[in-house]
N, C-alpha and C positions, 0 to 999 in steps of 0.2 A: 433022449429028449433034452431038450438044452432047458435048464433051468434062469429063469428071465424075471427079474421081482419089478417091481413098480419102480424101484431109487433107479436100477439100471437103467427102465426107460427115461429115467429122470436125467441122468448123468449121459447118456449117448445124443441124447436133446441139446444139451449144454455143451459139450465136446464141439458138436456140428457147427450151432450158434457162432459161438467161438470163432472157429475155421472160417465159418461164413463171412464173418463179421474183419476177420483180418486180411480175408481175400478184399473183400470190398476195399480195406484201407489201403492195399496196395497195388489194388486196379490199377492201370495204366501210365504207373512207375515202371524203372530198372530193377526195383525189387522184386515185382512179381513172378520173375523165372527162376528166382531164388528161393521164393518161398515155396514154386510147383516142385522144385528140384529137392527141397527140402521134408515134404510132404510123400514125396514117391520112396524115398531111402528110406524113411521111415516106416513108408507100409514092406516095405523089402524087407525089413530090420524084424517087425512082424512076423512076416511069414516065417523067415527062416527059422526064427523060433519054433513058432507052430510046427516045423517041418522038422526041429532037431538037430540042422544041419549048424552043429554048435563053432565050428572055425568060425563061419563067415556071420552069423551072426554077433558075434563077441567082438570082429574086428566093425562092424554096424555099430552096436552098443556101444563102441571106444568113442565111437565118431561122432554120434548123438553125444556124448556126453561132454564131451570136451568141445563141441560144435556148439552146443548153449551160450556159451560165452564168446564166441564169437557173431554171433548173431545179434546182441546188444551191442554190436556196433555196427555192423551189418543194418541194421535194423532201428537206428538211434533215433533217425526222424518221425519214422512210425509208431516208434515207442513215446516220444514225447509225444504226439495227437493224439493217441489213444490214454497216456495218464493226464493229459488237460482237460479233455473231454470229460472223462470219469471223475477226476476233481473238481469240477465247473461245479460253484454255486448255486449258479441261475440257473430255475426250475424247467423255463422254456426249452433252455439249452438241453437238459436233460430228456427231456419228454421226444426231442426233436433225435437226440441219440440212441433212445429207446425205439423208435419209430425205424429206424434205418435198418435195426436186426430182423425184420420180416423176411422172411423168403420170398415171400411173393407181394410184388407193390403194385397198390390200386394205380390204375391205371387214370384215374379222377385226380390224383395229387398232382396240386397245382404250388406254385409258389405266389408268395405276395409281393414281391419286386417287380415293379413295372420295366421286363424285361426289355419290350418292345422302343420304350422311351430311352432307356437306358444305350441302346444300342444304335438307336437313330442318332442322338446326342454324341456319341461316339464318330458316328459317318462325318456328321457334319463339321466336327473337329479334324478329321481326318482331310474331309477337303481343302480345310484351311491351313493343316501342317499346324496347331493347337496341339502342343503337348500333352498327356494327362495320364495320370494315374488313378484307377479304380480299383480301388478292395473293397469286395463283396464276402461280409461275415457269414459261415455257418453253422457249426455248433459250440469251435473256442472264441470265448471273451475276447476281445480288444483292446480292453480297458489300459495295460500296458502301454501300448502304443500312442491312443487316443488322449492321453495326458498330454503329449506333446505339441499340440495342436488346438484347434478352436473347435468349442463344440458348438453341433448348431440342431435344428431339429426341422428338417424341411423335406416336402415330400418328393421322390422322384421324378423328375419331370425334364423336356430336355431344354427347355431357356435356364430352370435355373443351374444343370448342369455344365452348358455352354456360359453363361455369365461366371461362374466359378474360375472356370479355365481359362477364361480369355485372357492373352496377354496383358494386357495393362489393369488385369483385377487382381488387388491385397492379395486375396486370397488364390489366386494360381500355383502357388509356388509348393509342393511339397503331394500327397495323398487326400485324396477322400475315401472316406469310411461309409460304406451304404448296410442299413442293418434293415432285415424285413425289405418295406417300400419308402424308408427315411433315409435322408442325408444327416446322419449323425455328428460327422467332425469333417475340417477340413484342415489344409494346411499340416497335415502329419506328417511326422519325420519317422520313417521308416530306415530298420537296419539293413545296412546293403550288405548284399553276399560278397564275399571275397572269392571265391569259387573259379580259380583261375581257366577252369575247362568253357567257361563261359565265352563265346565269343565277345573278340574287341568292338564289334562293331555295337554292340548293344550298350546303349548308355546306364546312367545312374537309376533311371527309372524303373528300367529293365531288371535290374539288380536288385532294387531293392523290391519289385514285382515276383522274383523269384526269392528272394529270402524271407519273405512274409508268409507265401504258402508253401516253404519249408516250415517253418516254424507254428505253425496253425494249420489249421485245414480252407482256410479262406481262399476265396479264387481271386483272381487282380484282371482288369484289363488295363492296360497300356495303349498310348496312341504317341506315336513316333513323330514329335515336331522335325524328324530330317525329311524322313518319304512317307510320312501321313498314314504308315502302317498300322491295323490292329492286331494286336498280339492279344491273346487269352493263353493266363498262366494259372495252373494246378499244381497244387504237389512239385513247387521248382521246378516244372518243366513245362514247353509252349505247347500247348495241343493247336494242331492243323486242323483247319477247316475249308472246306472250297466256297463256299458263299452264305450270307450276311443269315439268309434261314439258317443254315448250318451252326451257324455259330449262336444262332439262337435258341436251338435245338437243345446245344450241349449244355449252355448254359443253364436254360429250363430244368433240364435232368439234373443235375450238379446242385442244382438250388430246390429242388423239390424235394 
């Protein structure tokens, strides 16, 4: 009879947690098949203990251990999101971090970003080949960033996002910051990735739309003043979409 105290179930809890919680961060990354791959050697490394079959597990053990350290580099972008998040100050932020280790999510969570507004204001820039940058904060701070730019405090909506962008407004040139359903800053200078894998056809915007949510967890939309494209970037990479619900879809999810 397997002897099972209370801390154990406490500790296989938090083990799971854990796992849970770093699958989610590398959902729909290049990391991800790294980390299933990394997760299965290990239940191998396991057994074979269990089983005594002492060569094959030792040369396992070798590979876990000295594999640790390469994995912090493997691993370097995810590992910053996850100690910014856990550092963050701001209580919101915390509570909203806490909120995402559920297993199971209500299906009722909603976001307070006027998604719908957001993403019309997008089309309609799109029509006119209106360049723009959109970063949409959600559980790392900003606050870096948003120094370098004007703050402002206005709600989402799509005239004041089209007057923003419009070419001959002060304020077109550089990032907007959207926190919650506010237009927090504008005109931010965002660091652009140097990331030579990136294709040439992608401009400055692009770049620095992918290097913001390497560096955070924030999503960015972009709108292409050459072919009036949207791009929606995560985690420095574009997710596909087929049509304008779709992309509203992920969004939603992404921000709830």
């Amino acid at each position: 009879m397997i002897d099972l105290r209370f801390l154990d179930i406490i500790d296989i809890v938090l083990v799971a947690t854990l796992l849970y919680y770093i699958y989610k961060l590398v959902r729909g990354t290049a990391a991800i098949n790294i980390f299933v791959g990394i997760v299965i050697i290990y239940g191998v490394w396991k057994l074979t203990e269990a089983l005594n079959m002492v060569m094959l597990s030792s040369v396992l053990g070798e590979f876990i251990g000295v594999g640790m350290f390469a994995l912090i580099v493997v691993f370097q972008q995810e590992i910053r999101k996850f100690l910014l998040m856990i550092g963050s100050a701001n209580l919101s932020s915390r509570k909203r971090f806490f909120s995402q280790l559920k297993f199971i999510k209500d299906n009722q969570s909603t976001t307070e970003t006027n998604i719908p507004a957001l993403i019309k204001a997008c089309e309609n820039m799109s029509a006119t080949f209106t360049g723009a940058l959109i970063v949409i904060k959600r559980n790392t701070p900003l606050d870096f960033v948003k120094n370098s730019g004007d703050r402002m405090n206005n709600e989402v909506n799509v005239p004041i996002i089209e007057s923003i962008f419009y070419k001959n407004s002060p304020l077109h040139d550089g990032a907007m910051i959207i926190e919650k359903n506010n237009i927090t800053a504008t005109r931010i200078i965002l660091p652009v990735s140097g990331d030579v894998n990136i294709p040439l056809r992608f401009g400055l915007r692009h770049r620095a739309a992918i290097s913001i949510t390497q560096k955070t967890d924030a999503v960015a939309l972009v709108v292409s003043e050459e072919n009036g494209q949207i791009s929606y970037i995560k985690n420095g990479e574009f997710i596909t979409y087929e049509t304008t619900k779709e992309l509203i879809q992920k969004l939603s999810e992404d921000l709830s």
